[in-house]
Steps between C-alpha positions, in 0.01 A plus 500: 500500500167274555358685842217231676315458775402241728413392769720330831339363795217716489653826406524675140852549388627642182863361349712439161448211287878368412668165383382240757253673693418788662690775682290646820496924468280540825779392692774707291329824423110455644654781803456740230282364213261263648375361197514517143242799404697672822837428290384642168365796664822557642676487162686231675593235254894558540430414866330191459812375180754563778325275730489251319834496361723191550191336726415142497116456521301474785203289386414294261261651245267186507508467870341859529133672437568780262257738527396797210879698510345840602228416763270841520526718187322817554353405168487164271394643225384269219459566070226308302576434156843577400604250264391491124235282395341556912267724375348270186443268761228659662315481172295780536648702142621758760833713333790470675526696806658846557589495849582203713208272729603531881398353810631446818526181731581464892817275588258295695389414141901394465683209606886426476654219232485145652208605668115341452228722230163450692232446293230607645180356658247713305658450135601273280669706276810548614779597244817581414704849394888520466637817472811714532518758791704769573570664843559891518846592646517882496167652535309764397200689285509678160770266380607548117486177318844574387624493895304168559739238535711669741223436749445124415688361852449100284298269426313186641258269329040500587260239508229734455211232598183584435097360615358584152151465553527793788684701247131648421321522827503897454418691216828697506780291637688224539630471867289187636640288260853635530534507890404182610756383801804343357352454169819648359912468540754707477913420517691302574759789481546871365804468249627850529522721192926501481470155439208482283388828294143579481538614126508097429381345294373278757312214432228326676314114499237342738479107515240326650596117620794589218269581256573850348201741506617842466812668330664805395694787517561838569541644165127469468411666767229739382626743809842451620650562814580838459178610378313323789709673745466835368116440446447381841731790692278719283184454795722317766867521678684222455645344818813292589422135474153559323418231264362495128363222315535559118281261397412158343504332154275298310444141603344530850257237595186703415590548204452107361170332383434342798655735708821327656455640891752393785408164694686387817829358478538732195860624464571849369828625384539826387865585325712725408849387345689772670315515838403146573203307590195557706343186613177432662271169560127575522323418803193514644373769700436383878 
């Protein structure tokens, strides 16, 4: 099932993604799940295939303005350097690491697929991150690598934009550079994990104006999914509908001689073969 949401008129609504279009859930089963973190914390997903079943679509997909699938995560939790090679190129002779890099970013940082990156005002550099996500189902702390997957609700796809040159602003952290408003996307849909199974291998490419920049897979991950749930539930509960960004490969625009940052009119894609595509056009901030 590929769970989205959007927005109608003014109001956020969550539906299903099907053949032709999309099928409205508010209107079938928003009396009891009123959106789509409300409907995987309800364990809910039965619910929400019924509804859907034998429906023609309500909208058009291009006629509506998708917005990141699960709109307030208690936490959006993102890794740094998870793919081999990331590490080299920092060039700094560093070994590889033993734990994973973590941050976190606000979903005012986010913006849905379809929808404008800002580049901001105060920076030029402006660039690009695609990455594979995956959004917590069943919750909880402690959990045993081995019991992992069973709490991976599916996956969506992460522009992880980034303002590089306020990456360093503090000695100790990255935050400015990762949380500037809609600097970042997220969607266009969750693809739930009975149709698509976490385990992979999943691949993922970024094009820029069709140009490839960045691709990969899974199976060289230096952390996998499991191990970044059970290393994160170590210090934190995991919550329904939280979101975690498992990082980037090589290739992002930083890392050319000249740098390659975003410009306006830019557009991103960021895809997965067995999610779909995440599509933004850069824009400049107002």
């Amino acid at each position: 099932m590929r769970l989205l949401s959007y927005l109608l008129d003014g109001e956020a609504r969550y539906g299903a993604a099907v053949a032709g279009g999309v099928v409205d859930l508010t209107k079938r089963i928003g009396r009891d799940y009123s959106d789509v973190k409300a409907l995987i914390a309800a364990n809910a997903l039965a619910d929400a295939q019924e509804a859907i079943a034998g429906q023609e679509p309500d909208y058009a997909l291009d006629k509506l303005v998708l917005l990141p699938p699960v709109l307030a995560p208690e936490k959006l939790w993102c890794i740094g350097v998870n793919y081999a090679e990331r590490n080299a190129e920092y060039k700094d002779n560093s070994d590889l690491p033993k734990y994973p890099s973590l941050f976190v970013r606000s979903m005012s940082s986010m913006t849905g697929s379809g929808q404008p990156l800002e580049k901001p005002k105060v920076s030029d550099q402006l660039d690009y991150e695609g990455e594979l996500v995956i959004v917590i189902g069943q919750g909880g702390r402690h959990i045993p690598r081995e019991q992992a997957w069973s709490h991976i609700f599916g996956m969506t796809l992460c522009n992880e934009g980034t303002i590089r040159d306020w990456l360093r602003h503090g000695k100790f952290n990255v935050t400015q550079g990762k949380n500037f408003d809609r600097s970042g996307s997220i969607g266009p849909w969750i693809v739930t994990a009975d149709e698509l199974d976490p385990r992979g291998p999943h691949d993922i490419i970024t094009r820029v104006n069709g140009e490839v920049r960045q691709q990969d897979t899974t199976e060289r991950l230096m952390f996998p999914f499991d191990f970044i749930i059970s290393y994160l539930s170590t210090f934190a509960t995991l919550k329904p509908g939280d979101m975690i960004v498992t990082g980037t490969p090589t290739g992002a625009g930083a890392r050319f001689d000249p740098p390659r940052w975003l410009k306006v009119g830019d557009v991103v894609e960021v895809e997965s073969s067995r999610i779909g595509v995440l599509r933004n056009t850069v824009a400049a901030e107002q």
